[in-house]
Steps between C-alpha positions, in 0.01 A plus 500: 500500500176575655605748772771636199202593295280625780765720592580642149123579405492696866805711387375558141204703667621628809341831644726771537395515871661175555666450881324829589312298794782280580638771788686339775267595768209368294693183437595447875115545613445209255753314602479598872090428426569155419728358752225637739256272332742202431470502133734295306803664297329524155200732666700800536609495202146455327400815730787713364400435124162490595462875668777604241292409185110583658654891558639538219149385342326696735691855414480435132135462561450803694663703216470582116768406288713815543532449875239766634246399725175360417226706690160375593358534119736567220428853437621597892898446586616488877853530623732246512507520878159362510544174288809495745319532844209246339824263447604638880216424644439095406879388487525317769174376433626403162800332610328243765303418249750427255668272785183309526489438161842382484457301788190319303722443198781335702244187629668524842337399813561850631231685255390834635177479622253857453526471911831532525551769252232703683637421807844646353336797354330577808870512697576783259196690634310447166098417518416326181279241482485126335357653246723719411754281509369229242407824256861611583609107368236509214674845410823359422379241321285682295782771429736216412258308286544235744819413339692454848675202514844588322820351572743640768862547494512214740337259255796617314752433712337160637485354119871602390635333832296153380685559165793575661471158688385325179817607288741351804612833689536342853441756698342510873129519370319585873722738604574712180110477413449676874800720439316622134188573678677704737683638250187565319333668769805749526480635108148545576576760811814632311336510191636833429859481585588207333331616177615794486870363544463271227359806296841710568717202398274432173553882425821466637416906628366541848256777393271307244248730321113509450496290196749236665325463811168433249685226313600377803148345621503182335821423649371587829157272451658216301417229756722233328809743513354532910525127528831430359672809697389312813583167461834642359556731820392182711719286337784734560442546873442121544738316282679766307734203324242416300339889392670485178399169415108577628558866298550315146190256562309751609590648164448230317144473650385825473705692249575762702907573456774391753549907565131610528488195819833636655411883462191402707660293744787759564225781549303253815834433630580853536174560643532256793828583540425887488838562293572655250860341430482339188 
C-alpha cells in the first residue's frame, strides 16, 4: 500500500520532461559505471532516478516559467544553447555524483569513495578537484531538497514476488527474482521500444499523435505497471504454465487489469525476440 501510494502521488505531479534523461547511452554509462565499481543491483537504479529527477530540477531552475532561459540577472536573457552547454559541460560530473549518492543510500560495502570517483574522472581526462566533487554532491542535494531516497522499480518488483510467495504461487523464487532483474535491466536500455509498442497497441494506430504520446507518460513512469510487466514476462519465459495464474494475482494485488499485464509482456517479448509477428 505504501509503494501503491508513493507511486500514485509521483504520477499526480509528474513533470512533463519525464524520461527525458533516461537515454540508453546515459543509462548504460550508469549501469556500465556500476558494475565497474561492484555496486549492488538496487544502485543503478537509484542513479537512473537520481540524475533523471536532479536535471529535470536543474533545467526548470535555469529557466522562467515559459521555458526561456534565465540570464545572469532577470532583466538579461541568453540563448538556450548556453543553459545547454552549462548542462554540457558538468554532466558527467553530475552523473558520478549521482552514483555516489546512490551508492551511499544502498548501505553496501562497496560505497564510492571521493578517491575513486576522482580517480574515474581523471580517466576521462577531466581535472576537478575533491572539492568540486563534494559541491557537485551538495548540488544535487540541495536541488532535490535532499529528498533522494525514493523507491525503485526493483523495490517493486522484490515486494510483489514476497506477496506472490505469501498468497501460495510456487514458483522458482531465486531464479525468476534474477531473471526480473535482468529483465529489468533490459526495459531500462529499451526503454523506448517497448513503450512505444505498447503505445501503438493502446491506440491500436501505429502513428500516435502529439497529444497521445503526452498522455502516454504516466504509463511509461508507472513503476508498479514496470514491476508487474516483469515478473509477468519472467514468469512466462520461466514457467509459462503458471503466467495466467501469476497474471490474475498480480491483478488482484495491484489492480492493474489482466490485459494492461499481457499488452506489456507481449511488447518485451517482441523486443528480445526482435519480431514483429504477433
Amino acid at each position: 500500500i505504501h509503494l501503491a501510494t508513493e507511486n500514485e502521488q509521483y504520477l499526480s505531479a509528474l513533470p512533463e520532461q519525464a524520461g527525458c534523461f533516461k537515454d540508453t547511452r546515459i543509462v548504460e554509462f550508469i549501469f556500465l559505471l556500476s558494475e565497474k565499481w561492484h555496486l549492488d543491483q538496487s544502485t543503478r537504479y537509484q542513479a537512473v532516478e537520481l540524475l533523471e529527477r536532479f536535471m529535470i530540477k536543474q533545467i526548470e531552475q535555469m529557466c522562467d516559467g515559459k521555458g526561456n532561459a534565465k540570464g545572469r540577472d532577470q532583466g538579461q536573457r541568453s540563448s538556450w544553447s548556453s543553459v545547454r552547454d552549462q548542462i554540457a559541460n558538468t554532466f558527467v560530473l553530475r552523473l558520478v555524483s549521482c552514483v555516489q549518492l546512490a551508492s551511499k543510500l544502498s548501505l553496501h560495502y562497496s560505497r564510492v569513495t571521493s578517491d575513486t570517483a576522482l580517480k574515474f574522472l581523471q580517466s576521462l581526462k577531466y581535472s576537478y578537484t575533491k572539492q568540486e566533487l563534494l559541491e557537485s554532491e551538495l548540488a544535487v542535494l540541495n536541488t532535490l531538497h535532499f529528498h533522494i531516497n525514493v523507491s525503485t522499480p526493483l523495490a517493486y518488483v522484490e515486494l510483489l514476488l514476497e506477496v506472490l510467495g505469501y498468497n501460495g504461487c510456487l514458483l522458482p523464487a531465486k531464479s525468476l527474482h534474477q531473471l526480473c532483474v535482468q529483465l529489468l535491466d533490459f526495459c531500462y536500455l529499451t526503454r523506448e521500444t517497448i513503450y512505444d509498442t505498447l503505445l501503438k497497441i493502446a491506440i491500436e494506430n501505429s502513428t500516435p499523435s502529439k497529444l497521445q504520446i503526452a498522455k502516454f507518460l504516466t504509463v511509461k513512469e508507472d513503476f508498479m505497471l514496470l514491476a508487474v510487466g516483469v515478473i509477468s514476462t519472467g514468469v512466462f519465459i520461466l514457467s509459462p504454465g503458471h503466467w495466467e495464474q501469476v497474471v490474475d494475482h498480480l491483478n488482484c494485488i495491484t489492480g492493474i487489469t489482466p490485459q494492461s499485464i499481457q499488452e506489456f509482456s507481449y511488447a518485451v517479448v517482441r523486443r528480445i525476440v526482435g519480431s514483429t509477428t504477433p
